[in-house]
N, CA, C and O atoms as CSV, one atom per row, in Angstrom:
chain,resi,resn,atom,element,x,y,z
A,1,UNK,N,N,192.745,19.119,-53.283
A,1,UNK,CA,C,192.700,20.388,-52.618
A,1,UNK,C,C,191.807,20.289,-51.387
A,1,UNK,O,O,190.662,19.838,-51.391
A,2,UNK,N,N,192.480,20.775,-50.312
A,2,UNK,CA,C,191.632,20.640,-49.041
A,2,UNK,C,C,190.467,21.537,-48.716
A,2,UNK,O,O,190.819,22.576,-49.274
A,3,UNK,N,N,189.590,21.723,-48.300
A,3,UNK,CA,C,188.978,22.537,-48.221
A,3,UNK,C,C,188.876,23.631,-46.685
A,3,UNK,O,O,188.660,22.962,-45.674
A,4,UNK,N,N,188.961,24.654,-46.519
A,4,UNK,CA,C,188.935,25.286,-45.364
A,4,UNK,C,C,187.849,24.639,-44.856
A,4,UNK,O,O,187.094,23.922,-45.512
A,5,UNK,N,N,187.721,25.000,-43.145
A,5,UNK,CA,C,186.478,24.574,-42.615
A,5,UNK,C,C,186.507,25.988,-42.251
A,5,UNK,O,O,187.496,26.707,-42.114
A,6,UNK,N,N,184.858,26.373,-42.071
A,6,UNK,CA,C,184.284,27.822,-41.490
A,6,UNK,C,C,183.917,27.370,-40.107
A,6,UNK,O,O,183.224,26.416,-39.752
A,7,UNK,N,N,184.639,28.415,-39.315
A,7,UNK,CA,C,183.758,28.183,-37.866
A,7,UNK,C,C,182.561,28.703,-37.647
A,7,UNK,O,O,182.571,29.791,-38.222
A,8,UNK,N,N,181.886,28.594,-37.314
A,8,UNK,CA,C,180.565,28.895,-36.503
A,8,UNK,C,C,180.751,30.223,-35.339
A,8,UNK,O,O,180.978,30.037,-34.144
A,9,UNK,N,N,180.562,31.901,-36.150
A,9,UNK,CA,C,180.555,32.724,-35.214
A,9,UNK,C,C,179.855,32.870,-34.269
A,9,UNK,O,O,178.653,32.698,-34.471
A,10,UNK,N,N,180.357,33.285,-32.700
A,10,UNK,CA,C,179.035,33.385,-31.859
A,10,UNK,C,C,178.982,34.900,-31.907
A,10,UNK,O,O,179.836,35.780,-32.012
A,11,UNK,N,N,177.967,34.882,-31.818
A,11,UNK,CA,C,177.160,36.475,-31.603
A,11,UNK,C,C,177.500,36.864,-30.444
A,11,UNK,O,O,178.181,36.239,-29.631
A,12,UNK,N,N,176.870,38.280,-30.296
A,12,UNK,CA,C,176.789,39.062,-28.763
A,12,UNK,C,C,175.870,38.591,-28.164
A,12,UNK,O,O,176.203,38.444,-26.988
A,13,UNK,N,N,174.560,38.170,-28.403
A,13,UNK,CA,C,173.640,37.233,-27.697
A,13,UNK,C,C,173.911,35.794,-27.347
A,13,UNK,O,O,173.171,34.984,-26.790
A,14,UNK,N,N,175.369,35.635,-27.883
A,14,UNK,CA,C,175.628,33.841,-27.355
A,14,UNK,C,C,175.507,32.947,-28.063
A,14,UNK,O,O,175.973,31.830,-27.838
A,15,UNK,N,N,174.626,33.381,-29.412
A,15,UNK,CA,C,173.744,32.227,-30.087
A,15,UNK,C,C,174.873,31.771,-31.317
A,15,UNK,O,O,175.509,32.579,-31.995
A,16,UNK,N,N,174.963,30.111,-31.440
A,16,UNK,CA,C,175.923,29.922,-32.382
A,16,UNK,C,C,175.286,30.150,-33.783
A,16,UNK,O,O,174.107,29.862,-33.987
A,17,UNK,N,N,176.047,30.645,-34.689
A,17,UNK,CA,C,175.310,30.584,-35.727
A,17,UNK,C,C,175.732,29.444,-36.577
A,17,UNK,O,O,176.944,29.251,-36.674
A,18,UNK,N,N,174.751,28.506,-37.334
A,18,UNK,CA,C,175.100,27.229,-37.779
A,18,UNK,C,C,174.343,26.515,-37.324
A,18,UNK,O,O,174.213,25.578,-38.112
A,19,UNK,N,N,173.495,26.340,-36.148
A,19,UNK,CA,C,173.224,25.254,-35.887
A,19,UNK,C,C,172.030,26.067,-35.085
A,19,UNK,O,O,171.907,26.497,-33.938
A,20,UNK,N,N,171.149,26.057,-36.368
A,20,UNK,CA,C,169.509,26.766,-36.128
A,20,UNK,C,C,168.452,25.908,-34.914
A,20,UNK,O,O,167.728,26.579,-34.179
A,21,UNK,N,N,168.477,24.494,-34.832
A,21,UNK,CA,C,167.923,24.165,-34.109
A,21,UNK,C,C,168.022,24.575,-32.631
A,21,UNK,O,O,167.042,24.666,-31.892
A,22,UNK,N,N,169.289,24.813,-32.266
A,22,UNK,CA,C,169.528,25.407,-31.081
A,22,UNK,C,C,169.424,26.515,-30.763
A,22,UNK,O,O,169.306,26.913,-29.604
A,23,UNK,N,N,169.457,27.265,-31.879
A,23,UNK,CA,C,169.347,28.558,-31.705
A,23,UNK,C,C,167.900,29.094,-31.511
A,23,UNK,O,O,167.604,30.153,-30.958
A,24,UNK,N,N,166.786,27.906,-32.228
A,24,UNK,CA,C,165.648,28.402,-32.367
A,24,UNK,C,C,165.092,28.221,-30.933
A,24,UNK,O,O,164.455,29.034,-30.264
A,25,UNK,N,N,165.470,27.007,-30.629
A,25,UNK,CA,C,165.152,26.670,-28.875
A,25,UNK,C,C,165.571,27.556,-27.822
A,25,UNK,O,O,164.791,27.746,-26.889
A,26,UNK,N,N,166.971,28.267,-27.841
A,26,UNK,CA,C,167.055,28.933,-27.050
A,26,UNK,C,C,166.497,30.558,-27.072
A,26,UNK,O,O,166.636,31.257,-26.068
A,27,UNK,N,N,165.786,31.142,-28.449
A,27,UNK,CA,C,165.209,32.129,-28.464
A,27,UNK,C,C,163.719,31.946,-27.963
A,27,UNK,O,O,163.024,32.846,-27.492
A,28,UNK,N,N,163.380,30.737,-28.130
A,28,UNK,CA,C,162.072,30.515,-27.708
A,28,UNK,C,C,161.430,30.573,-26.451
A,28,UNK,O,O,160.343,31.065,-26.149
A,29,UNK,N,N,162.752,29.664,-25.382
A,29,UNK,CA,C,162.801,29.318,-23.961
A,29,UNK,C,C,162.766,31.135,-23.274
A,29,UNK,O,O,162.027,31.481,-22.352
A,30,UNK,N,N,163.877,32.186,-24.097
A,30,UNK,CA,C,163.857,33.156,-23.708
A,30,UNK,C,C,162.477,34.219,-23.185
A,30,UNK,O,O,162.069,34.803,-22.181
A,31,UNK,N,N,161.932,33.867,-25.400
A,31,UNK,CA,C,160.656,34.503,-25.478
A,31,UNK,C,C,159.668,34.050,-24.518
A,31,UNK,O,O,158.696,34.805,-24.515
A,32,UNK,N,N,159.605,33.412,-23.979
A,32,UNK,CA,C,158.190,32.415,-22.751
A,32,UNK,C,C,158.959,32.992,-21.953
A,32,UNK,O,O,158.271,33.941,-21.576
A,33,UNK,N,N,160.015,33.068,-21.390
A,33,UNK,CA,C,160.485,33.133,-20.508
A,33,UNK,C,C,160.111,34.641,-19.995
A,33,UNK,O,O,159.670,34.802,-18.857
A,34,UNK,N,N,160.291,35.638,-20.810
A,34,UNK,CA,C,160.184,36.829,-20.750
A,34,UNK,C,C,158.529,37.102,-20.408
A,34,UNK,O,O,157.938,37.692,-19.504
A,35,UNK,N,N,158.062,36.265,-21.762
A,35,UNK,CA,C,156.191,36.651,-21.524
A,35,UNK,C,C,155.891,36.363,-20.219
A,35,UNK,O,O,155.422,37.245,-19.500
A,36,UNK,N,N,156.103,35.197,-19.785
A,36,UNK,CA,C,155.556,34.596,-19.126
A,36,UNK,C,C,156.024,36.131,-17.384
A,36,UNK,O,O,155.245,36.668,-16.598
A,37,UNK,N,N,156.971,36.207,-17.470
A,37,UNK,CA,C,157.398,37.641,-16.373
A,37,UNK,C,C,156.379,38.824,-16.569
A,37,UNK,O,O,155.578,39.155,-15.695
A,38,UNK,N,N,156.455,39.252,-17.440
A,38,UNK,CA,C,155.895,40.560,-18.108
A,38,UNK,C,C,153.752,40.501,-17.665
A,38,UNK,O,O,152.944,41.392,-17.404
A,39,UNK,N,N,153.681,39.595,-17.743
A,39,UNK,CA,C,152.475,39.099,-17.903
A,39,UNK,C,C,152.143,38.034,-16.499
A,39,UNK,O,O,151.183,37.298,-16.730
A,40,UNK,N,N,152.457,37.933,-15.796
A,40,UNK,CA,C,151.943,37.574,-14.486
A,40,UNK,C,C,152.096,36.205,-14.249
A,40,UNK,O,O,151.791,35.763,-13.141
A,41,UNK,N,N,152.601,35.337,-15.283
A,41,UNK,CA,C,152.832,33.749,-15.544
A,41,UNK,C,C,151.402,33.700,-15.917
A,41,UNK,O,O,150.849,32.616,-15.732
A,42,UNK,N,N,150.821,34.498,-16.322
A,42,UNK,CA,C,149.451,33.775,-17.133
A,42,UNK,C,C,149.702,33.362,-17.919
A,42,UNK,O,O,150.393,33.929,-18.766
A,43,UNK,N,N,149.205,32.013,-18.041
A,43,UNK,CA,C,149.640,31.029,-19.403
A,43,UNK,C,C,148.525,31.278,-20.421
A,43,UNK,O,O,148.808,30.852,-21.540
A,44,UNK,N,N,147.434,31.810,-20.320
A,44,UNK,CA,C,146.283,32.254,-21.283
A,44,UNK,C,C,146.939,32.803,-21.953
A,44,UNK,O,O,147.569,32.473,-22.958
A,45,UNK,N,N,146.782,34.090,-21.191
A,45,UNK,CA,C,147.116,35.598,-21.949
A,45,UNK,C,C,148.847,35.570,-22.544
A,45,UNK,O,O,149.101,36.339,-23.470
A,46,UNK,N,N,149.957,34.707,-22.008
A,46,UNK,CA,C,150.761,34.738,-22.909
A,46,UNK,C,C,150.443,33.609,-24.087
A,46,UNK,O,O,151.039,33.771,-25.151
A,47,UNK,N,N,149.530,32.458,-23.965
A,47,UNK,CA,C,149.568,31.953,-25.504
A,47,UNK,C,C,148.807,32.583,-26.071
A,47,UNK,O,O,148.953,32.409,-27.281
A,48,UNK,N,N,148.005,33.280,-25.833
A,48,UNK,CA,C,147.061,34.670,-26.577
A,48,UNK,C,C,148.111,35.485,-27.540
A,48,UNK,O,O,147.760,35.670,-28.706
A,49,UNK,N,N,149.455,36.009,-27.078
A,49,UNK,CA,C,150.282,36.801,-27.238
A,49,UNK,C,C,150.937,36.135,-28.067
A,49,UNK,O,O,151.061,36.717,-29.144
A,50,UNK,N,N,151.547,34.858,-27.986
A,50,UNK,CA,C,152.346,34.404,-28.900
A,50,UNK,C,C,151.528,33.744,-29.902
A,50,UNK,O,O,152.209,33.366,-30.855
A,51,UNK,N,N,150.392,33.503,-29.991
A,51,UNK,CA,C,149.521,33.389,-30.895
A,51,UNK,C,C,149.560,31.629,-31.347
A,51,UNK,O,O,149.537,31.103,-32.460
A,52,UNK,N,N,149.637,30.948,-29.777
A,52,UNK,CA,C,149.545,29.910,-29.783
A,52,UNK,C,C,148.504,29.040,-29.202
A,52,UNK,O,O,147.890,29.605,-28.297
A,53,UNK,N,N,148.124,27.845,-29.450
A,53,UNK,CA,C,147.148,27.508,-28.444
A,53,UNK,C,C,147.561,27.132,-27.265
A,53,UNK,O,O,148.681,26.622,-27.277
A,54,UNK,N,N,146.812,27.240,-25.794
A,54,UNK,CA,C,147.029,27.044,-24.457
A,54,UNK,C,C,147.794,25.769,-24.247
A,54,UNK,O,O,148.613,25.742,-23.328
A,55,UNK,N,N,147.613,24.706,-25.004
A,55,UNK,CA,C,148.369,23.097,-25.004
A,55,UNK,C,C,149.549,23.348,-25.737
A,55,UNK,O,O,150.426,22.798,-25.071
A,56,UNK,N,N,149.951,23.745,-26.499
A,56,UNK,CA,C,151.183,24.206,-27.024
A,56,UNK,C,C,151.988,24.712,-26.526
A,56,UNK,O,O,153.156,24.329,-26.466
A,57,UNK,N,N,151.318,26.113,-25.860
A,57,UNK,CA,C,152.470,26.418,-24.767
A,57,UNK,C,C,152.729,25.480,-23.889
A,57,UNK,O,O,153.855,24.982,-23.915
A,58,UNK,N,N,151.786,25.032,-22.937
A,58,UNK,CA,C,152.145,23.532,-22.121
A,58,UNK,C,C,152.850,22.945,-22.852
A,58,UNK,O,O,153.839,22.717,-22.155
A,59,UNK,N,N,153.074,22.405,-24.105
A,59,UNK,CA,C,154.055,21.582,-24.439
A,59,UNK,C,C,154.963,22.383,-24.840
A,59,UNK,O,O,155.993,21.712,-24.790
A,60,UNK,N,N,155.142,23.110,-25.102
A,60,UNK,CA,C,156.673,23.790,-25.026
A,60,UNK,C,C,156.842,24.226,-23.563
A,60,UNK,O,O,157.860,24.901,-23.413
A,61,UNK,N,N,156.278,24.071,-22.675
A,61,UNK,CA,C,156.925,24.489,-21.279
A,61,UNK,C,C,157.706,23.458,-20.807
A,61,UNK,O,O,158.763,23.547,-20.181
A,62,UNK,N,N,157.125,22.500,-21.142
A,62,UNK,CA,C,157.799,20.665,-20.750
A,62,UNK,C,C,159.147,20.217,-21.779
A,62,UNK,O,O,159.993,19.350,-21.559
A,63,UNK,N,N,159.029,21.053,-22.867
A,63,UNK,CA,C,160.221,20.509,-24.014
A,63,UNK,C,C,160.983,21.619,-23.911
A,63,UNK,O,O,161.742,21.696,-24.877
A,64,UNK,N,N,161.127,22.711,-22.975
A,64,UNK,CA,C,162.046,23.141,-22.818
A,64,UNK,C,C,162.321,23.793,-21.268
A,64,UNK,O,O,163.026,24.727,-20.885
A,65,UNK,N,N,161.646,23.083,-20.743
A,65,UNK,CA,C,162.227,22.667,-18.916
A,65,UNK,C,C,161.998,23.923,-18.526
A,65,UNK,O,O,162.897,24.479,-17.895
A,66,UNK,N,N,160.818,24.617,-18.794
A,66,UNK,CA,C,160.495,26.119,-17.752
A,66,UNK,C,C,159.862,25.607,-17.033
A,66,UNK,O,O,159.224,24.642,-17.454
A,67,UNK,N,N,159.744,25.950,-15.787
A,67,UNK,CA,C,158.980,25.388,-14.753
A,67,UNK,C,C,158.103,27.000,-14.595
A,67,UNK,O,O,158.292,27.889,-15.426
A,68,UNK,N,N,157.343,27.140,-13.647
A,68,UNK,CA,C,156.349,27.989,-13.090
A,68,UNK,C,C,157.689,29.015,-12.784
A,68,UNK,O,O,158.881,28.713,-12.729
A,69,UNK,N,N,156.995,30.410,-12.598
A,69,UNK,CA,C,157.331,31.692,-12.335
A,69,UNK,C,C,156.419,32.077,-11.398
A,69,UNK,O,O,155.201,31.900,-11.438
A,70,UNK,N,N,157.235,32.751,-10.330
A,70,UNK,CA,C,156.134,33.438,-9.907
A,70,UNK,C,C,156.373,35.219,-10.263
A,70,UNK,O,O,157.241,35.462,-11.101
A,71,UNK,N,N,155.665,36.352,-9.676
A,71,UNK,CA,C,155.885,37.709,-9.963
A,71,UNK,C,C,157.156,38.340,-10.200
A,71,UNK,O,O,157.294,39.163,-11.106
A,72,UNK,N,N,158.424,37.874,-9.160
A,72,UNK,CA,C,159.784,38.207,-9.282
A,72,UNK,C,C,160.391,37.409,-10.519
A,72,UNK,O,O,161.485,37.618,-11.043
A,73,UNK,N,N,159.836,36.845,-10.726
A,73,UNK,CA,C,160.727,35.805,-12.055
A,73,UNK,C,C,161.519,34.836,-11.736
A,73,UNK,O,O,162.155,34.307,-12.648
A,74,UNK,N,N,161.695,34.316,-10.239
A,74,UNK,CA,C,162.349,33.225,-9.839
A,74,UNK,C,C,161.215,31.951,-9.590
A,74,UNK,O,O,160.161,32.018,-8.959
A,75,UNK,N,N,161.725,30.924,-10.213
A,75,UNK,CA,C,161.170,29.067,-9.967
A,75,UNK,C,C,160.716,29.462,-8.512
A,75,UNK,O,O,161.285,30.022,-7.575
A,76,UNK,N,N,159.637,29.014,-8.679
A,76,UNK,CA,C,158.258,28.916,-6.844
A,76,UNK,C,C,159.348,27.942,-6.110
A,76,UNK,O,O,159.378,27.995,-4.881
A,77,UNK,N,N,160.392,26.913,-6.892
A,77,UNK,CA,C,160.986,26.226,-5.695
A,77,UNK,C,C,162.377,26.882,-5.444
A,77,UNK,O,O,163.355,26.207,-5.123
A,78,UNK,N,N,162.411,28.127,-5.594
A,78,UNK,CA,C,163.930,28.455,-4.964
A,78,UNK,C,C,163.224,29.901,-3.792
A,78,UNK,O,O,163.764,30.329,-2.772
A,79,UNK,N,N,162.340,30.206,-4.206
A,79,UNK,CA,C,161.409,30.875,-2.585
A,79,UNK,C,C,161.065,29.852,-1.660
A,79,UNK,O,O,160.916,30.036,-0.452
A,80,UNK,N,N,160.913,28.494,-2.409
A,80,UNK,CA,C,160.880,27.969,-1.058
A,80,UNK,C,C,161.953,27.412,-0.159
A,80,UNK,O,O,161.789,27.020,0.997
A,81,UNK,N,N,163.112,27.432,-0.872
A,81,UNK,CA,C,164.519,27.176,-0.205
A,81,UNK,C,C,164.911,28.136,0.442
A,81,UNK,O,O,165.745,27.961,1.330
A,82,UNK,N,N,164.335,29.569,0.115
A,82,UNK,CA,C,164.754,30.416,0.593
A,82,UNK,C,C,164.105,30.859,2.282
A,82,UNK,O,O,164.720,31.294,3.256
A,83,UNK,N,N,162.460,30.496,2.087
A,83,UNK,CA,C,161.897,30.421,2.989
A,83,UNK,C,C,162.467,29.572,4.279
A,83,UNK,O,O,162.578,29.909,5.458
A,84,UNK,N,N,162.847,28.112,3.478
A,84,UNK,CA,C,163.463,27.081,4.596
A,84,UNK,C,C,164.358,27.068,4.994
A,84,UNK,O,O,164.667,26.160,5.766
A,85,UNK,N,N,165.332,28.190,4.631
A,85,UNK,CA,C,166.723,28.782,5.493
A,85,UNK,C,C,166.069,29.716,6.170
A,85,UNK,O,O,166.522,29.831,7.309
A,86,UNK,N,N,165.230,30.396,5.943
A,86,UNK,CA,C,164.956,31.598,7.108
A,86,UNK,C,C,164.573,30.697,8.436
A,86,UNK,O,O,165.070,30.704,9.562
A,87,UNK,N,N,163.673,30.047,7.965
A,87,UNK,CA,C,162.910,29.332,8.953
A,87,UNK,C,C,164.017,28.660,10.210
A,87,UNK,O,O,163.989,28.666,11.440
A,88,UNK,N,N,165.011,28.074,9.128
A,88,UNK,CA,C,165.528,27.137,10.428
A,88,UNK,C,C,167.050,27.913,10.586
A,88,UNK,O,O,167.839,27.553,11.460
C-alpha cells in the first residue's frame, strides 16, 4: 500500500510549514529587522528588547545577512547609490 505524500501548506505570511528551520530564520531576520527600524538601529537597546546579549545579535546579524539600517529602513548602501545618481 502506497502511502499519500502531504504537501507542505504555505500560509498567508509565506512561511512553509514543515520545514521549521526556515521558518524559524525567516521570522527572526523579520523580528531584527523590524526592531532594529522601530528603535533607531540601536543594536543595544534592541538586544535589550529581544533579551539577548549585544554579541548575539552581532552574530545573528552576520548569519542572516542584515546589514546596517539607517532611520528610513533602507541598507546605508542603497542612499548611497542613490546619492551617486543625483550627483552625476
Amino acid at each position: 500500500m502506497e502511502r499519500n505524500r502531504m504537501q507542505s501548506p504555505v500560509g498567508s505570511d509565506g512561511l512553509v510549514a514543515g520545514n521549521l528551520k526556515d521558518s524559524v530564520r525567516t521570522y527572526e531576520r523579520a523580528l531584527i529587522i523590524d526592531a532594529l527600524k522601530v528603535n533607531g538601529n540601536d543594536k543595544r537597546k534592541v538586544a535589550k528588547l529581544l533579551g539577548i546579549s549585544l554579541s548575539s545579535l552581532y552574530r545573528k546579524l552576520r548569519e542572516l545577512s542584515i546589514e546596517d539600517l539607517d532611520e528610513c529602513g533602507k541598507p546605508e548602501h542603497e542612499h548611497a547609490s542613490e546619492l551617486n545618481a543625483a550627483l552625476n
